[in-house]
C-alpha positions in Angstrom: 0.0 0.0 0.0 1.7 3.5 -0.7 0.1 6.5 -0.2 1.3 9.1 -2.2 -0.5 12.7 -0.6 -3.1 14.1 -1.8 -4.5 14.4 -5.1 -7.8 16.6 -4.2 -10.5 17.9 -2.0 -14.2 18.3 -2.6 -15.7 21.1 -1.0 -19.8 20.6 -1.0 -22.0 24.0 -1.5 -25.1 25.9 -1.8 -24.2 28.0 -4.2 -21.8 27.2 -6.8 -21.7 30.8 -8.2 -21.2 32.7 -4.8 -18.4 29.6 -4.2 -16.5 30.2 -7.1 -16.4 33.5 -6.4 -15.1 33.3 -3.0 -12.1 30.5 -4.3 -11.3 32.2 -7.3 -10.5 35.6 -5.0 -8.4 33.7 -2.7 -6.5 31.1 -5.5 -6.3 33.9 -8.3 -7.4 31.2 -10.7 -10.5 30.9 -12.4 -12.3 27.0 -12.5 -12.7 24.6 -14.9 -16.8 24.5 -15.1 -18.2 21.2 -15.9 -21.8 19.3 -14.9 -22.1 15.2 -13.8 -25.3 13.9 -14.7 -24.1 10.6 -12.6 -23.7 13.1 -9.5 -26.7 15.3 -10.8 -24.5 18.0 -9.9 -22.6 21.3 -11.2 -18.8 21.4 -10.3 -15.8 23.8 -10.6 -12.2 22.7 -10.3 -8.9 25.0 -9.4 -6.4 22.9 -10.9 -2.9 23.4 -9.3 0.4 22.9 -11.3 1.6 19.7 -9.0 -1.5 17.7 -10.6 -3.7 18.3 -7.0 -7.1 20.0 -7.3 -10.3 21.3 -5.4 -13.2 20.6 -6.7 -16.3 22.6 -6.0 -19.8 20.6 -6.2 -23.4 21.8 -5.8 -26.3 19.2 -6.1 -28.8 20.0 -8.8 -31.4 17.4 -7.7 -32.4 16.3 -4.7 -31.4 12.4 -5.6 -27.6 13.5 -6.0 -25.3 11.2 -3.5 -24.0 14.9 -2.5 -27.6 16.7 -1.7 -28.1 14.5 1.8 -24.4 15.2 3.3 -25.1 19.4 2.3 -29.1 19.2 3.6 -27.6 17.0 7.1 -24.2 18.7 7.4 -24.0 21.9 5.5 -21.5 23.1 3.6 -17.8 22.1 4.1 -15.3 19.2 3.3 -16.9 16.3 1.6 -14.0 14.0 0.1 -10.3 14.1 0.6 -8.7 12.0 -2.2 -5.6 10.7 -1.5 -3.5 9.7 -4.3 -2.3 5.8 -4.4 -0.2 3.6 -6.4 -2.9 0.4 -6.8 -6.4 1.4 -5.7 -7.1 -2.6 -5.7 -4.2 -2.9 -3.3 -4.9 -0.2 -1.1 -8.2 -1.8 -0.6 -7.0 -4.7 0.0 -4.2 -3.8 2.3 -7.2 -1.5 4.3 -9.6 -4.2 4.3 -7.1 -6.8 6.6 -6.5 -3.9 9.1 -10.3 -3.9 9.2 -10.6 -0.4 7.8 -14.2 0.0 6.6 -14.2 0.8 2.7 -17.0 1.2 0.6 -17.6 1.5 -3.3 -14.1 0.0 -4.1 -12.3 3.4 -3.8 -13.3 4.9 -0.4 -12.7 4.7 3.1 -15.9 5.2 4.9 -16.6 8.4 7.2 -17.3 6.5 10.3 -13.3 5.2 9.9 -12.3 8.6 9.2 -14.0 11.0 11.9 -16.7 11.9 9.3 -14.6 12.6 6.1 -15.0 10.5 3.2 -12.0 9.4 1.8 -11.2 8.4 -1.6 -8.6 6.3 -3.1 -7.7 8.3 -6.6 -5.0 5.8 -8.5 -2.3 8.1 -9.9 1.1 6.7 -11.5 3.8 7.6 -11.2 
C-alpha cells in the first residue's frame, strides 16, 4: 500500500456561483466548469500545477449522492482523495486492518471521523 499525498478535495455547496467567487478571489485562478449527470451536480475545479485540485460541487437534484451530506451537514469538506499507487491494493491492504471501505475506492466516514475518503489511483 503507498500512499502518495493528496491528489484533491471536494468542497460541497449551496451555491456554486457565490463559491467560485469566493475561491477564485483567494486562489487567483478561475475554475474549470463542468456538470455530472451521474452526480446530478454542477462542479468547478482550481487545478494546481503539482496535478492536485479542489473541486467545488453543488447538487442539482435532490437524488444527488452529494444533496443529503449538504441538507444534514452543510456546507464544508466532503471528500479528501488521496493519491495511491494500486487502488485494488490499497483496498485490499485496508480491508485486513479492518478499515471499513465502501464502493471500491473509499474509506468510509465513520473510519475517518466523518470525512470520506477516496482512493484516486495516480502513476507515477
Amino acid at each position: 500500500m503507498a500512499f502518495k499525498g493528496l491528489d484533491h478535495v471536494v468542497v460541497r455547496v449551496k451555491d456554486l456561483e457565490q463559491a467560485i467567487a469566493g475561491y477564485q478571489k483567494i486562489l487567483g485562478v478561475a475554475p474549470e466548469r463542468k456538470s455530472s449527470a451521474a452526480l446530478k451536480a454542477n462542479q468547478a475545479f482550481f487545478y494546481f500545477g503539482n496535478g492536485t485540485f479542489l473541486e467545488l460541487i453543488q447538487p442539482t437534484d435532490e437524488t444527488s449522492p452529494v444533496a443529503g451530506s449538504l441538507n444534514k451537514l452543510g456546507e464544508g469538506v466532503h471528500t479528501v482523495a488521496f493519491a495511491v499507487d494500486d487502488t485494488k491494493s490499497t483496498v485490499a491492504d485496508l480491508t485486513t486492518k479492518q478499515v471499513r471501505t465502501v464502493g471500491g475506492a473509499f474509506v468510509h466516514p465513520g473510519a475517518a471521523n466523518g470525512v470520506l475518503l477516496q482512493l484516486s489511483e495516480r502513476k507515477a
